[in-house]
C-alpha positions in Angstrom: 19.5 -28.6 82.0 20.1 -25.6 79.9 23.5 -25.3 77.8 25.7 -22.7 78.6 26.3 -19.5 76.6 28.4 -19.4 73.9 32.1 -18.1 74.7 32.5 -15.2 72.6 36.1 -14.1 71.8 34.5 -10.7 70.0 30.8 -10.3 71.5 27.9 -9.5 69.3 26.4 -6.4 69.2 22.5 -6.4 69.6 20.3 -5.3 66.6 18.9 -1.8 68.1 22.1 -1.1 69.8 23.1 2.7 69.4 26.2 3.4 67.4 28.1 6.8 68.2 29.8 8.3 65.0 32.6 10.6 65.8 35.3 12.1 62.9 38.3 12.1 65.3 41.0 12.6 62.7 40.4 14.5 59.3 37.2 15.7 57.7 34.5 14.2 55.2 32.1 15.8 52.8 28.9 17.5 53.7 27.1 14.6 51.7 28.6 11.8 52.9 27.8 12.9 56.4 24.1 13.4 55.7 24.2 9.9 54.5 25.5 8.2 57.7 22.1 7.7 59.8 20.5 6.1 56.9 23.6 3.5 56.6 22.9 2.4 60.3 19.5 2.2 60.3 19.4 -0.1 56.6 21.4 -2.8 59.1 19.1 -2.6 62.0 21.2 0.0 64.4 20.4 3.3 65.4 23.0 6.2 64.9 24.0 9.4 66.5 26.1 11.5 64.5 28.3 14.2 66.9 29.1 17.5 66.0 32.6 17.3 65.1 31.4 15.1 61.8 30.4 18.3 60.4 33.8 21.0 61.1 36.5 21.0 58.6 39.2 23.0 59.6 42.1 21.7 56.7 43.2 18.3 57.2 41.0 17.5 60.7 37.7 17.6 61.0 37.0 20.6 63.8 39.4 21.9 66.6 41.3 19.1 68.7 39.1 20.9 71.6 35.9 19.4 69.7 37.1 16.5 68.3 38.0 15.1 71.8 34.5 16.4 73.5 32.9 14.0 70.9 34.9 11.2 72.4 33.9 12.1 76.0 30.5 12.4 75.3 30.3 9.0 73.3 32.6 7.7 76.0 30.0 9.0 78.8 26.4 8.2 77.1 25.5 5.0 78.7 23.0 4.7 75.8 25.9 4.4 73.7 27.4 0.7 72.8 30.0 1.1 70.1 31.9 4.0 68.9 32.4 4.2 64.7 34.8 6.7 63.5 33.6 8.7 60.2 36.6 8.2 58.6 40.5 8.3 59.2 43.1 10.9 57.6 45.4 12.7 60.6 44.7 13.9 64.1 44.5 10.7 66.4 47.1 11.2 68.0 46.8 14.6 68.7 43.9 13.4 70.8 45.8 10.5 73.0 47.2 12.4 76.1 44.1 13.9 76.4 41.4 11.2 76.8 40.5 10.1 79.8 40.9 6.7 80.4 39.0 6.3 83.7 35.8 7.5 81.6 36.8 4.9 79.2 37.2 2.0 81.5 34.4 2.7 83.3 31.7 3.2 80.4 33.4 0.5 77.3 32.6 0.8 74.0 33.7 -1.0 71.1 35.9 1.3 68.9 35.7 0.8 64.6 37.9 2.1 62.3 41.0 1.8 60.6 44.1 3.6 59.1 44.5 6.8 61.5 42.4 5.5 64.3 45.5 2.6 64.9 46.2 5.1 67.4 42.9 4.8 69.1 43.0 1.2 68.9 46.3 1.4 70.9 44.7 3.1 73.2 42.2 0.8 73.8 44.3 -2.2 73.6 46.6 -0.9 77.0 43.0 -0.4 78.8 42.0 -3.9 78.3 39.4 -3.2 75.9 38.8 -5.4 72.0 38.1 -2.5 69.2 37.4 -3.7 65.3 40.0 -3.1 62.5 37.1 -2.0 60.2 35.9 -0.1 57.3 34.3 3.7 57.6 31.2 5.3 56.8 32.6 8.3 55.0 35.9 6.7 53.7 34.1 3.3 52.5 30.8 2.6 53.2 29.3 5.8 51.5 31.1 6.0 48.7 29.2 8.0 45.2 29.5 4.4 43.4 30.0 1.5 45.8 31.7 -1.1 43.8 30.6 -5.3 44.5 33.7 -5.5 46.5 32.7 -2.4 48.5 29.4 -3.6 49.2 30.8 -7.1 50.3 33.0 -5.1 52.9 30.0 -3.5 54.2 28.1 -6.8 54.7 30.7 -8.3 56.3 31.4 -5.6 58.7 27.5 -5.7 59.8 27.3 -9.1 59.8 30.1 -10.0 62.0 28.7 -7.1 64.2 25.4 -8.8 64.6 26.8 -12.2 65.3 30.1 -11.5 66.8 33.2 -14.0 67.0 32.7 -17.4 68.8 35.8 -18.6 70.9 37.3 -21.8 68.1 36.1 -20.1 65.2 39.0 -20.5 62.1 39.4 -17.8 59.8 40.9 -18.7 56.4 39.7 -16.0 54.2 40.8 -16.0 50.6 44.4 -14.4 50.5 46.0 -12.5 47.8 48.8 -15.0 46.1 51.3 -12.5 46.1 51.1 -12.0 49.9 54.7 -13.1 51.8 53.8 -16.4 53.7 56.2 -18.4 56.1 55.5 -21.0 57.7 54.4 -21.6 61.8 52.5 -21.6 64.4 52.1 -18.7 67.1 49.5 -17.3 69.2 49.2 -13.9 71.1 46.7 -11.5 70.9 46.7 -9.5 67.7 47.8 -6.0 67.4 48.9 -3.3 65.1 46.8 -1.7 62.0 48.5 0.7 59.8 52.2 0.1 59.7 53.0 4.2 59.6 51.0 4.6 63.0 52.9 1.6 64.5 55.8 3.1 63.9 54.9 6.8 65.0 53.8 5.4 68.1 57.0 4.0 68.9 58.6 5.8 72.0 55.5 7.1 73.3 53.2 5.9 76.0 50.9 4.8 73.6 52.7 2.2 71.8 51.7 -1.1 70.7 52.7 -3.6 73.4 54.8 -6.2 71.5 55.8 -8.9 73.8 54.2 -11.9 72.4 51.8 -10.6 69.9 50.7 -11.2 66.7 51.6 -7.7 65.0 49.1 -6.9 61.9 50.3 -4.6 59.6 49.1 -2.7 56.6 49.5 0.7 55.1 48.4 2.8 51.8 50.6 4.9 49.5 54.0 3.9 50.6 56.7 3.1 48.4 59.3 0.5 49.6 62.1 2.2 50.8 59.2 4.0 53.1 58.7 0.4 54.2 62.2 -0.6 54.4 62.3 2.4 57.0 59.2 2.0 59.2 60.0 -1.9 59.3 63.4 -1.1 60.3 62.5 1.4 62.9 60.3 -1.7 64.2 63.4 -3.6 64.2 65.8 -1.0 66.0 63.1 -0.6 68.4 63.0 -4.1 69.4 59.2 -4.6 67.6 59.8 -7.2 65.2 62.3 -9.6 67.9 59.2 -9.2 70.3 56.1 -10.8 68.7 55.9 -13.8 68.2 54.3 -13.3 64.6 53.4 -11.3 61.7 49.5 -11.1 59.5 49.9 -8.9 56.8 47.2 -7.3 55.0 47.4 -4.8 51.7 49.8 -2.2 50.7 48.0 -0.4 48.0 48.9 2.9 46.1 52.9 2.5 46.2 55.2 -0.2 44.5 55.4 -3.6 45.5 56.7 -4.5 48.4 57.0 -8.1 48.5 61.0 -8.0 48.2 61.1 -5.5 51.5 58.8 -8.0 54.0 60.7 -11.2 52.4 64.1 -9.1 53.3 62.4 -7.8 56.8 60.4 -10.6 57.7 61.2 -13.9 55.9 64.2 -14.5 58.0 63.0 -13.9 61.3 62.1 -17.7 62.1 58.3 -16.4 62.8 55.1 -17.3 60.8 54.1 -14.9 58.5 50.5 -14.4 56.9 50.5 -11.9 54.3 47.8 -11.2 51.8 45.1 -10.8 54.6 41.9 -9.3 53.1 42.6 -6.2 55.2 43.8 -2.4 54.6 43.1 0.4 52.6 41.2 -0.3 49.3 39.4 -3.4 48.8 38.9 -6.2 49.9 39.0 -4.7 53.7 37.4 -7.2 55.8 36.8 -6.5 59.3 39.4 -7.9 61.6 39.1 -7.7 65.8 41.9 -6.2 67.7 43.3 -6.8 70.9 42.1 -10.8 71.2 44.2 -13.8 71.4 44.4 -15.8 68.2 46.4 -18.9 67.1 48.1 -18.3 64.0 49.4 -21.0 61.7 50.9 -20.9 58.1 51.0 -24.5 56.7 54.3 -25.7 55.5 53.6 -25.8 51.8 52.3 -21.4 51.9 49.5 -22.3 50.7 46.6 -20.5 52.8 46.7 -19.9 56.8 44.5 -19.4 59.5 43.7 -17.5 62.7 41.8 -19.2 65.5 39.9 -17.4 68.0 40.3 -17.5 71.5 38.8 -16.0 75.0 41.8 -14.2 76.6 42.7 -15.3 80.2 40.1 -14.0 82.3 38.0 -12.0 79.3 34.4 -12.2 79.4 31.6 -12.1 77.2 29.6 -8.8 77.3 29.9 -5.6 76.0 33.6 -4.0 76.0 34.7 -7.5 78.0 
């Protein structure tokens, strides 16, 4: 008798499999985008580069008119089994009442990104649909000298592509000492991404759906009273009573701050995992969104882990 197939709480994605590169947000340089087929093809995918990778009108990369047809189209192209945006910047949400969520639901594709495409992964999350907190081509993977630690963020994005997330598999990832850890257990599926987007989002019909969740956070170039004021407009807005836990990865490029997610955070009698190897900068691990995970932070703060599991009623293909 043959054993049964793997439960997958993330789903591989088939060496081959086409990857659709859209630049929904802001614009990247003329070199980097040449570059981008190459990257695909080195890790055994093929790569279709839309037109809006090439526009640059300011701080997004071609009208919202174009920027949205790229979607569609990747959205529509059967052909078409994940969706990796270029790179992140502004103009995701300028995007969101106009997608079309029928075309969505009925051709899924895994969404990749980070930073400004939280709002995308928002979007996916209220249609059902998983999506990958991951590095970009032009933002990360591309870079003019790619460091050891960016070239480990690449491999690990391509390899947890090509052999997806099992349902029981334990992350416990090296975290950075410094990160805020308190104790518990909690599971819910995991949300969130950049902390400034979380907050935008608030009040709109795109926001993060809180109840029960494990809310990630991260966010680049923001000094602490900036995160003494998103965090708290979490908190007026009913976020941070709602989930049942916190994983937090790097704040990079403003001062420390440790003191505002102890004040925030530490007292809410909910486990906290900070210094996840996730965010802007290095190390930024890929991390799937919108699958339930079992959180736990040991009583002594020393490490933590997030176990995978298949959602209620989730299968195992593509965009399940």
């Amino acid at each position: 008798m043959n054993a049964p197939p793997p439960a997958y709480a993330f789903p591989p994605l088939p060496p081959g499999s086409l990857i659709a590169v859209v630049a929904p947000a802001g614009p990247a340089a003329p070199e980097r985008v040449a570059q981008v087929p190459a990257l695909y093809e080195r890790h055994g995918y093929r790569c279709r580069v839309y037109p809006g990778c090439s526009l640059n009108t300011g701080y997004l990369a071609g009208p919202d008119a174009q920027r949205l047809a790229d979607l569609h189209a990747a959205l529509a192209d059967d052909e078409v089994a994940a969706i990796h945006a270029l790179r992140g910047g502004y103009g995701c949400m300028r995007l969101l009442d106009g997608i079309d969520t029928a075309l969505l639901r009925a051709h899924p594709k895994l969404l990749l990104g980070y930073s400004d495409i939280t709002a995308l992964h928002a979007l996916w999350f209220r249609q059902g649909l998983p999506s990958l907190h991951a590095p970009m081509a032009a933002s990360d993977l591309l870079l003019p000298v790619m460091s050891a630690a960016s070239c480990a963020d690449r491999d690990a994005l391509f390899a947890l592509l090509q052999r997806g997330v099992r349902a029981g598999e334990v992350w416990s990832p090296p975290l950075d000492p410094a990160g805020l850890r308190v104790p518990g257990t909690a599971s819910g599926p995991l949300i969130g991404g950049n902390l400034s987007l979380v907050a935008a989002l608030l009040g709109t019909a795109w926001a993060w759906p809180a109840q029960g969740a494990i809310l990630f956070l991260e966010d680049i170039n923001e000094e602490p009273y900036r995160v003494d004021r998103l965090l708290t407009q979490l908190r007026l807005a009913g976020v941070l009573d709602a989930v049942a836990g916190f994983v937090l990865g790097s704040f990079t490029e403003g001062g420390a701050p440790e003191g505002v997610l102890q004040q925030m955070l530490g007292g809410l009698g909910k486990p906290v995992l900070g210094g996840w190897p996730a965010g802007h900068g290095t190390p930024n691990r890929p991390l799937p969104l919108g699958r339930r995970v079992r959180l736990q932070v040991p009583a002594d703060g020393a490490g933590g882990s997030l176990a995978w599991q298949v959602a209620a009623g989730a299968g195992n293909g593509a965009g399940s």
